[in-house]
C-alpha positions in Angstrom: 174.5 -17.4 23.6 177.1 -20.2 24.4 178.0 -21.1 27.6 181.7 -20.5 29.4 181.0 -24.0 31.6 184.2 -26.0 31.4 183.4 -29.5 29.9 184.2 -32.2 32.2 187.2 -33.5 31.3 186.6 -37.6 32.1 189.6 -39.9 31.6 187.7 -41.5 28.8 185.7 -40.1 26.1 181.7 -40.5 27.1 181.0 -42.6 23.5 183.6 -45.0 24.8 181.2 -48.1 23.9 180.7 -51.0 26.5 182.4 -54.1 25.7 179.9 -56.7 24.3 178.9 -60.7 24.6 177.8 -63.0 21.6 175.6 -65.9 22.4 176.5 -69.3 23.2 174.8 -72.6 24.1 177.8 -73.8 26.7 179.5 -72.1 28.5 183.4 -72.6 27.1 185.3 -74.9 29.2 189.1 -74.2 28.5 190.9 -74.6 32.2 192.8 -71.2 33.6 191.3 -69.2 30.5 188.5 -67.9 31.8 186.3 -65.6 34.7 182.7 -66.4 34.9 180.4 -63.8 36.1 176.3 -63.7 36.9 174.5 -62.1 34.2 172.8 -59.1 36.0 169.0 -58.6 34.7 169.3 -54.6 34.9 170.6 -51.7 33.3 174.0 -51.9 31.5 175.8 -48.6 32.7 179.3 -47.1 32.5 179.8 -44.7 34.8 182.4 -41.9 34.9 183.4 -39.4 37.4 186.2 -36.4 37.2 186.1 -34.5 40.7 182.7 -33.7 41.2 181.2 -34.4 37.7 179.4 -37.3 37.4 178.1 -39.1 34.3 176.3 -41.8 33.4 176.0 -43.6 30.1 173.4 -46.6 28.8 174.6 -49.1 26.3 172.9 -47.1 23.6 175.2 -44.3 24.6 171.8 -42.4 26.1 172.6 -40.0 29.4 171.1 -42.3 32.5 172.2 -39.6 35.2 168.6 -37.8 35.5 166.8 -41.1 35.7 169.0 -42.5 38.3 169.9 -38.9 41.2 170.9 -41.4 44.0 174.0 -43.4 41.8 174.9 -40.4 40.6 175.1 -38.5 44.1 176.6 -41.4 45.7 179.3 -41.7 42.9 180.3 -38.0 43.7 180.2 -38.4 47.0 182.8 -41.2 46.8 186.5 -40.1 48.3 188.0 -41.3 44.6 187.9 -38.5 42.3 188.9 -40.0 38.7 187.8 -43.5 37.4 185.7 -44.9 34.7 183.7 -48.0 36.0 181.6 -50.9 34.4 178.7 -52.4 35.7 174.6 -52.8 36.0 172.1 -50.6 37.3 169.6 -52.4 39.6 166.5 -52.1 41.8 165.5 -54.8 44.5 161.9 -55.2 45.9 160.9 -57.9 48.1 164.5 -58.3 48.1 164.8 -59.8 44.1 166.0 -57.9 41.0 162.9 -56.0 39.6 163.5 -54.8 35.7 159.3 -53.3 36.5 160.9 -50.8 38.9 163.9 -49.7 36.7 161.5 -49.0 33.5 159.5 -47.2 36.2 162.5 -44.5 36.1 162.3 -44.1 32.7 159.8 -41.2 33.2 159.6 -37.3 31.7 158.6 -35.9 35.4 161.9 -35.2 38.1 159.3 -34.8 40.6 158.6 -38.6 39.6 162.2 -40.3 39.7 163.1 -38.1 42.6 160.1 -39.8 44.5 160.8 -43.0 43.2 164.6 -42.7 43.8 164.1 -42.6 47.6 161.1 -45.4 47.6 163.0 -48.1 45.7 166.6 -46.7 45.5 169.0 -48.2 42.6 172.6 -49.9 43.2 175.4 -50.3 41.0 177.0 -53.7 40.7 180.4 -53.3 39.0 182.0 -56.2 37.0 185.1 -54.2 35.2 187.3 -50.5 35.3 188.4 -48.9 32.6 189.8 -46.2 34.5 191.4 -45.3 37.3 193.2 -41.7 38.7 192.2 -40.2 35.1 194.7 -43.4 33.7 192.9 -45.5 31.0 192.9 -49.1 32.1 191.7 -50.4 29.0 194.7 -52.1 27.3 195.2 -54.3 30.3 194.2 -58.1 30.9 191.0 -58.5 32.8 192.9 -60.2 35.5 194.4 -57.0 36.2 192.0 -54.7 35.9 190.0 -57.2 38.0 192.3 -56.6 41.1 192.1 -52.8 40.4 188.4 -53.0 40.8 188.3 -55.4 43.8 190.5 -52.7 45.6 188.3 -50.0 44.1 185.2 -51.5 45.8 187.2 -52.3 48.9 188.1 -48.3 49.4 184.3 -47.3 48.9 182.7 -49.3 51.8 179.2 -48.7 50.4 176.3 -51.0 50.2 174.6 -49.4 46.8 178.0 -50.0 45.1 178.9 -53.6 45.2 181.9 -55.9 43.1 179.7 -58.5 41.2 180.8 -61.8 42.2 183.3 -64.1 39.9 184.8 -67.3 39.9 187.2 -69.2 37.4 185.1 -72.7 38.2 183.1 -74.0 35.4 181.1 -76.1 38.2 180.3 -73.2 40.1 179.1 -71.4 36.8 177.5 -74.1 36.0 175.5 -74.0 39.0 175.0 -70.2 38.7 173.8 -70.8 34.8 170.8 -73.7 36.3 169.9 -70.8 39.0 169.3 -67.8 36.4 166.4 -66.9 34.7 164.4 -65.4 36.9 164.8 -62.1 38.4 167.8 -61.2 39.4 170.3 -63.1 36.9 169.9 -63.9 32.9 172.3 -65.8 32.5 176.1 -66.5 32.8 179.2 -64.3 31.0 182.2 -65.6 30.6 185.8 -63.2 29.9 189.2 -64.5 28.6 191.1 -63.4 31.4 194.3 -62.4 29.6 192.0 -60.0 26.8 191.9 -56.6 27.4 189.3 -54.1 27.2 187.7 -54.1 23.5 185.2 -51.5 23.6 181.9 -51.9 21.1 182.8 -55.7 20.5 181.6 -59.0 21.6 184.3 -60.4 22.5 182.7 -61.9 25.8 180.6 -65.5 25.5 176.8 -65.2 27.1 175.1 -68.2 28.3 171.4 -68.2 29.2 169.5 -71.3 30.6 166.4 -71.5 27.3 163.4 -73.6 28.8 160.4 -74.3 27.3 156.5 -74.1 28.5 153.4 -75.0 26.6 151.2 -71.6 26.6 147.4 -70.9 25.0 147.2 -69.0 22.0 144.8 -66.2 23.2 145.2 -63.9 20.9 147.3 -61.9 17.6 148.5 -58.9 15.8 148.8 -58.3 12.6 152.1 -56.9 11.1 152.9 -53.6 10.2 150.9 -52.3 7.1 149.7 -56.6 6.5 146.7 -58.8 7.1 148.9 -61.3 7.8 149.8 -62.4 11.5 152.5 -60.9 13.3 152.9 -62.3 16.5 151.1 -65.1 19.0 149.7 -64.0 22.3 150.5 -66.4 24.5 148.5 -67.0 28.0 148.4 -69.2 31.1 146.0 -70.4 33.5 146.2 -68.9 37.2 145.2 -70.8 40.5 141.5 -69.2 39.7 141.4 -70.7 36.5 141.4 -67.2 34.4 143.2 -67.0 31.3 146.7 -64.6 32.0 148.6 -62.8 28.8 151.9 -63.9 29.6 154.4 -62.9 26.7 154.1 -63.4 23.1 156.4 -65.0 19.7 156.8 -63.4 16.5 159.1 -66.8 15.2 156.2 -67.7 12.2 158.0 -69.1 9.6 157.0 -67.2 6.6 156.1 -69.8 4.4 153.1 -70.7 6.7 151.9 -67.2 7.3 149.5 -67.0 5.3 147.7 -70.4 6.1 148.0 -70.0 9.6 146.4 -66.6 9.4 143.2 -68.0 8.4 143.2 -70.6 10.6 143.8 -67.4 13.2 140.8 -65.7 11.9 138.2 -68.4 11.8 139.0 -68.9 15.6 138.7 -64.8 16.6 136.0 -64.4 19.7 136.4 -62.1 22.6 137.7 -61.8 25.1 140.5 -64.4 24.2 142.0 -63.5 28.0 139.7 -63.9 30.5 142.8 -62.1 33.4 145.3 -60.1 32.7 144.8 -59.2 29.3 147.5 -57.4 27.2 148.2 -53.8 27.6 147.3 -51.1 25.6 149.6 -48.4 24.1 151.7 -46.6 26.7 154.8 -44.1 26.1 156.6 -47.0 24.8 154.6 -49.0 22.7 152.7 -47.5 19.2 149.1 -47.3 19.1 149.3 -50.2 17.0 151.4 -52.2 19.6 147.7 -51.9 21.5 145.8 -53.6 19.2 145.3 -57.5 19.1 142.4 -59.7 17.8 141.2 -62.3 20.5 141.2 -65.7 20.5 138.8 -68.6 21.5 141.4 -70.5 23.7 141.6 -73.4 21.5 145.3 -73.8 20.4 148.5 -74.3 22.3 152.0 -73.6 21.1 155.3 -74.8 22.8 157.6 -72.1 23.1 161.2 -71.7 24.6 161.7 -68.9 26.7 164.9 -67.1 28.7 163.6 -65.2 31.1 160.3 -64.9 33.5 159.8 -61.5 35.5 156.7 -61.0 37.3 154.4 -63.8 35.7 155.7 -62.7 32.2 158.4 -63.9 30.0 160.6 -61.0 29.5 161.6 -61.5 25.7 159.9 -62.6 23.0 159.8 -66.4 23.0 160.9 -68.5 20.3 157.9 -70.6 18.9 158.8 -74.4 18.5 155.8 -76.4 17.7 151.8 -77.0 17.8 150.7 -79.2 20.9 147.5 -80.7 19.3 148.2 -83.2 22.2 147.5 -80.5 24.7 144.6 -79.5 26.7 144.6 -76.0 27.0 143.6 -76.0 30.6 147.1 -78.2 31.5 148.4 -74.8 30.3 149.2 -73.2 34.1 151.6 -71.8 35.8 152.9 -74.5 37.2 154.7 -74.8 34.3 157.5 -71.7 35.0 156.6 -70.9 39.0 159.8 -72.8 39.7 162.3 -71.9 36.8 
């Protein structure tokens, strides 16, 4: 039976992809050209709203409106009835960022998110509009629809819907680039200020401060279908002098797979981490993502790393060289308590 339900009719179509950022290892420096912003560790979200309909749309594209009731009730609560909004879906605890508590919401039970919707309720920080009165902002420079957004924000008078800050100083982005990296910012973007909207491109420049730390080897996996090593389980030591799974690196050059793979073998004894060991499978992770061979804690790799959240680096690491020079028990956390 189809249904007579009007479709909301949003001032942008809901595939309307989010502008993108490539990578960059400065942040560019041309004088008057550009607005730097914080790099929000959450989740990327464009938000649209036509009377009381509501919608809320991942980077992927993916609905985000049943994992996240309170953004949504607070965006159709708002006086403004049309607009199309850009920004990043957050959750503080202990008053930082926590990326833990957002993948919390990513859960099949209501009764769940409702629960934790009220315990550790979500914000939106906005850094663009695309929309505004059901009028497509898009084709306008970012200064402009800049100014449309800072009077947006200014009309709402809400604390869980906030303008992310900006400035046009390289020093001060500089200074916001050295303070990422943990928690609540990844990193620093920086907009051409006289580009419009380019949905689906990456036409922004992302900056992230790369750091490295000298980690155990505790453990591997083998690849997919292979008996050849797949990734490095990389540990730390804690204050009580156990053995932490802190992150891993799958950067093996392929020419040396096969070598180092014995070499991998001949050193397999449990329990490779004597702490927190890694996890098993889970609803997103394969069964094989649970298994690993452990390690006698004998080898330590330098690795670079973007991003610690909770004692773990939150990406894969980029694996840089062997520290035969290394005791493995200098390997603490000392090493990233302060990054």
């Amino acid at each position: 039976m189809k249904s007579n339900a009007v479709k909301p009719c949003f001032a942008l179509p809901l595939d309307t992809a989010p502008m993108e950022a490539k990578t960059a290892d400065a942040l560019p420096s041309d004088t008057g050209q550009w607005q730097y912003e914080p790099k929000w560790d959450g989740f990327r979200c464009l938000a649209f709203k036509a009377g009381d309909d509501v919608d809320l749309r991942a980077k992927s594209g993916k609905p985000l409106g049943r994992y996240f009731p309170e953004i949504v009730t607070m965006l159709r609560d708002l006086q403004a009835r049309e607009f199309v909004v850009d920004g990043e879906i957050v959750i503080d605890v202990d008053g930082l960022v926590s990326f833990d508590a957002l993948q919390m919401r990513l859960h099949p039970a209501e009764s769940r998110i409702r629960k934790l919707s009220v315990e550790t309720p979500a914000r939106l920080i906005l850094f663009d509009m695309l929309a505004s009165s059901g009028s497509s902002l898009m084709h306008q420079p970012l200064s402009a629809r800049r100014r449309a957004l800072q009077a947006f924000i200014k009309s709402v008078d809400r604390t869980d819907l906030e303008l992310s800050p900006c400035t046009q100083n390289l020093a001060t982005a500089t200074k916001w680039l050295a303070e990422s990296g943990r928690e609540s910012t990844d990193g620093v973007v920086a907009k051409r200020l006289d580009d419009e909207y380019r949905p689906g491109e990456r036409a922004m420049v992302k900056v992230k401060r790369l750091r490295t730390a000298d980690c155990v080897v505790g453990g591997f996996r083998y690849l997919a279908k292979s008996r050849e090593v797949g990734s490095l389980l990389l540990g730390l030591y804690n204050t009580s002098g156990e053995l932490d799974h802190v992150g891993f690196t799958s950067s093996i050059p392929p020419e040396g797979r096969a070598k180092l793979t014995q070499e991998l073998e001949a050193l397999r004894s449990p329990p490779g981490f004597t702490g927190k060991a890694p996890g098993g499978p889970s609803r997103w992770s394969t069964e094989r993502s649970g298994q690993w061979e452990p390690l006698r804690p004998e080898l330590v790799a330098e690795v670079r790393f973007d991003h610690v959240t909770g004692d773990r680096f939150r990406h894969g690491t980029k694996f840089l060289r062997w520290r035969p020079d290394k005791d493995p028990k200098q390997c603490t956390f000392e090493q990233i308590s302060n990054v």
